[in-house]
Every structure is written in C-alpha cells, then in structure tokens.
N, C-alpha and C positions, 0 to 999 in steps of 0.2 A: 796747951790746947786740950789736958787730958779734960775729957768728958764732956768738951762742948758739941754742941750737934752743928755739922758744916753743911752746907749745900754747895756742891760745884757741879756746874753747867757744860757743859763740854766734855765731861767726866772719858770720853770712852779713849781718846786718843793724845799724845800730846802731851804740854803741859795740864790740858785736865787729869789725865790720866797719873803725870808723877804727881800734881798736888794729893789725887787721892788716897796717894802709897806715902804721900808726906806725913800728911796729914793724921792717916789711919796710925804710920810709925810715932805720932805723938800723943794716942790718946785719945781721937775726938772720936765721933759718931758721924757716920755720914749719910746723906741723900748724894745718890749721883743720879745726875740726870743726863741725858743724851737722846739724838734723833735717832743714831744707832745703837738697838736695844739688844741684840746679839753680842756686840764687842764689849758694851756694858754689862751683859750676864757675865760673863767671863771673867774680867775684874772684878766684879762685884763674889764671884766663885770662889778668887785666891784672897782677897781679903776677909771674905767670912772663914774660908779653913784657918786664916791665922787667925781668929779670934777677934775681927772689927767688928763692931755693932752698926748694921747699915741695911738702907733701903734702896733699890733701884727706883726710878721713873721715869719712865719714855714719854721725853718732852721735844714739843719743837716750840722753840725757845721766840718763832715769831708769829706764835698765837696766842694772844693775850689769855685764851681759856688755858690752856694748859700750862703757864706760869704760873695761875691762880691754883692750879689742882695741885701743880708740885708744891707749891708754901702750904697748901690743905694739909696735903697727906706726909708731909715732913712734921707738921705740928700734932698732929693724929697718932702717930708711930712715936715720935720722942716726948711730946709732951712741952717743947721749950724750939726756940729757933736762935744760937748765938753767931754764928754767921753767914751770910750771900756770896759764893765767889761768882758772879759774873764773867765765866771763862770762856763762854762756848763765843765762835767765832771762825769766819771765814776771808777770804783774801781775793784778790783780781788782778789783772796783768792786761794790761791795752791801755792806747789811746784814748785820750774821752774823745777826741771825733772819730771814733769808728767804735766808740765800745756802745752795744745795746743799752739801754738807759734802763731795763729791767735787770739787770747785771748791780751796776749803783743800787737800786732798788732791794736787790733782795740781798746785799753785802750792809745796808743801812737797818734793814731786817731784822737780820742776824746779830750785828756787832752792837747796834744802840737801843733800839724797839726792844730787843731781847735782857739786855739790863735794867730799861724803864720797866718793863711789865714787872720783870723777877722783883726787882727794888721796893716797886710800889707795894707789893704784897705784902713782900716780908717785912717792912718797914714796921708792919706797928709791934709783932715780935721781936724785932731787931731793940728798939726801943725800950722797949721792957724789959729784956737783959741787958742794957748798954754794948749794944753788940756791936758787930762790925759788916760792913757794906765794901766789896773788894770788886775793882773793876780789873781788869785786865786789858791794859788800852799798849800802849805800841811806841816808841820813842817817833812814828808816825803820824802821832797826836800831835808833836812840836816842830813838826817838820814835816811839809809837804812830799810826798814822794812820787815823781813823775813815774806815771804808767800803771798808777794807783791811787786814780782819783779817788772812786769808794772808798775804799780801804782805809786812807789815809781823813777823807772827812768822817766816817765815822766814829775814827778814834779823837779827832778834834771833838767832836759832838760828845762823845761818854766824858771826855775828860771837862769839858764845861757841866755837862749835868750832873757830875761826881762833885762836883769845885759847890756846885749849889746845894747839895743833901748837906755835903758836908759843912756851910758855913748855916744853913737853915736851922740845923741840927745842932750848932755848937754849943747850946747850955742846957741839951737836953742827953750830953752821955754817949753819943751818937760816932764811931769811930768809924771814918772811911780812909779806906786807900786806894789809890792811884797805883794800879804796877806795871811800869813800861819798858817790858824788856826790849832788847835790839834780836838782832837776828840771832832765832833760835834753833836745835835741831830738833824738827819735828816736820810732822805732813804735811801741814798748813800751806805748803808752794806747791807740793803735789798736786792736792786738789782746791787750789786759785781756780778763781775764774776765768776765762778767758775771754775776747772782745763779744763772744755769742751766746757765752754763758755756761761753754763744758768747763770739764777739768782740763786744767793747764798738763799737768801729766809729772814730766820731770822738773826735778826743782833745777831753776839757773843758778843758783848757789852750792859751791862744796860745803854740803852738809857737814861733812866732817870737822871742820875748823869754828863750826859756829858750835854755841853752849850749848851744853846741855837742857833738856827740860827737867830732870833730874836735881839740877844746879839751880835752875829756875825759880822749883817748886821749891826747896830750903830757903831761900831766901825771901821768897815772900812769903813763906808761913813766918821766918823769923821778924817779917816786917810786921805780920798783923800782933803778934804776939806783944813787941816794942810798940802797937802801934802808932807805927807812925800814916803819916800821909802821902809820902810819895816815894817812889823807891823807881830809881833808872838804874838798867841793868846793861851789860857790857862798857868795856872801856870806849870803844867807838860811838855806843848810843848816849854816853856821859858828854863825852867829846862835841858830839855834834851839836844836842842838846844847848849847851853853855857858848859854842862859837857860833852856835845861833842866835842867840842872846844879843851881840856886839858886833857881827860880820854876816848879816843876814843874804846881804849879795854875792859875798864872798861861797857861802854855802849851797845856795842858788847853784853855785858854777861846780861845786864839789860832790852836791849831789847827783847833778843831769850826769858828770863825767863816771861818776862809778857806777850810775842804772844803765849807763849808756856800752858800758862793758861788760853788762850780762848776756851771756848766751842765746842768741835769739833777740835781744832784747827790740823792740819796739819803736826805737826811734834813735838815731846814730849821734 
C-alpha cells in the first residue's frame, strides 16, 4: 500500500481509527474523514508527527454534499484516489415494535446511503487507478440479528450493493471487498442506538474477549492488498456464517438464545 492514497470514513474511532495507524504503518496517504472533527485532529496530529502524508475532512457521511467535497478535496491535495474504505457506521438495540422508525432511518443513513454516496464519487478515480472500493459490512449482513433490525438490514443492503459494483465492474480492473468482522472491541455498542434513538451507553458484551480493532485493521488491509473479495473475520462469525448456509433454522434458535442472554437484553 506504500504510496497509495486511502480514504477512510469513520476514521476517528474504532476500527476506523486502527485502519488509519494500519494503513499509514504501510505506506499509503491518507484522507480521514469523520463527523467528529476534534478526535480526528488528534489522529491526524500523531500520524503527521510520524511522518504520514494526510488530509483531515469533516464529513457527515449522510449528506450526499459532503461525500462529493471529501472525493474533491482528496483528489485536489493528492492528485490520484486508489482506495474507498467505506467504514463509518453506527448500531441499535430494541425491538422493531417499540423501536422509533427514525432510529432504522438514520442507522440505514449511516451504514448504506453513506457507502452509496462515497462510492459513487469516487468511482470514476477509483477506475482509473484499478483501485479498490472496501465496504465494511458485519457477519450481520448474513445473518439477521434479533434486536437489530437496522443494523443488521443495512449491512444486508451494503453487501448486495458491494456484490453489484463489484460484478458491474468486473472487466473494468475494479477491486472490491466485502469485510465482515464478528464482534469487535470498540465503541460501536457504547454508542448503539437505543429504541428512542440515544446512546445505548454500556456495551452488553465483555469487550475484553472480543478482537481487536487492531487485529481487524491488519487483516483487512492484508485483504485489499491480496485483493480479494470477501474476508469474515472471528471464528464464531466464520461458524455462523457457513452453519447458516445448511441449518438456517437451526441458527434461528442459536442466535435468539445467545442475544437473548445479553445483559438487559430486549426480549427473553
């Protein structure tokens, strides 16, 4: 990745955040974008004293104008665009019959509207270097996850609209990936939505035992690199994925019974 120029979405927190210490640790140039523009000067602060070559821009990733400004001023500042990570992204927690329907809404926003716009942009850059379009969708894409309607159809939705660039594109050079990790340790459960739309607060999962974002971020820059297409990450999110595959009812029962023993959880 030495000297390609990256764009990642989500940059301030997270796995946005180790992709952009991955990423920078191999070379590239980077745009970080983010809603929050303070936690991104900060990153943006420690990676320029090591010597990355990078832009900030304060994006909110579900307004179509300001995906078009950041593919502007990414190609304005480097001159070339060879990849999209499509990382910025939010979560929810409730019932759909009690969850506000503006909750769904701005989680569908966020995770897909937010990919379309970036995508569309950078597409005809992308194109002209044979670059790469990276979604960051959820082993939630292949599996419904009770108590996370949003959440869960928006990453079915990115990973159908990634599946179409990518065969659209097939003899035009055009590399996309799919990266669906399982449960990772980051904020992302902190600040879930809840049925009215705050932050969820504490995460119900011990953070501690889930991956790394760290872990995360190596691997899927090693994915786009190999480019491939799809990369599922944890052994549980491989597991489910594949017994989903042949045992669809069976996981039905496997998944209500393990959301069904989180903390608080929403429906017994």
């Amino acid at each position: 990745m030495k000297d390609k120029v990256v764009i990642i979405t989500g940059a301030s927190s997270g796995i946005g955040k180790a992709l952009a210490f991955e990423c920078a640790a191999r070379g590239a140039r980077l745009t970080l974008a983010d809603i929050q523009n303070e936690q991104l000067k900060a990153i943006a602060e420690q990676l320029a004293a090591a010597g990355t070559d990078l832009v900030t821009c304060e994006t909110d990733v579900t307004v179509e104008a300001d995906c078009h400004r950041l593919i502007t001023a990414t190609v304005d500042h480097f001159g070339r665009l060879d990849v999209m990570i499509n990382n910025a992204g939010i979560s929810m927690r409730a019932l759909f019959e009690e969850v506000d329907l503006e909750v769904i809404r701005k989680v569908m926003a966020v995770n897909f509207w937010g990919a379309v716009y970036c995508t569309r942009y950078a597409l005809p850059y992308l194109l002209n270097t044979g670059g790469s379009v990276v979604g960051i969708s959820s082993v939630a894409g292949f599996k419904g996850l009770p108590g996370r309607a949003g959440y869960s159809a928006s990453k079915f939705a990115l990973q159908g609209f990634l599946e179409v660039i990518r065969i659209e594109n097939r003899k035009r050079g055009l590399h996309v990936l799919t990266a669906c990790p399982g449960f990772t340790r980051s904020n992302i459960r902190n600040v879930a939505l809840s049925k009215n739309g705050t932050a969820q607060g504490e995460s119900p999962l011990d953070e501690s035992k889930l991956m790394p974002a760290e872990e995360v971020a190596q691997k899927i820059c090693t994915a786009i690199q190999r480019r491939k297409s799809l990369l599922i990450l944890t052994a549980q999110g491989k597991m489910t994925v594949l017994l989903n595959k042949f045992f669809p009812a069976f996981m039905d029962k496997m998944v209500f019974n393990h959301m069904a023993k989180e903390p608080d959880s929403p429906f017994t």
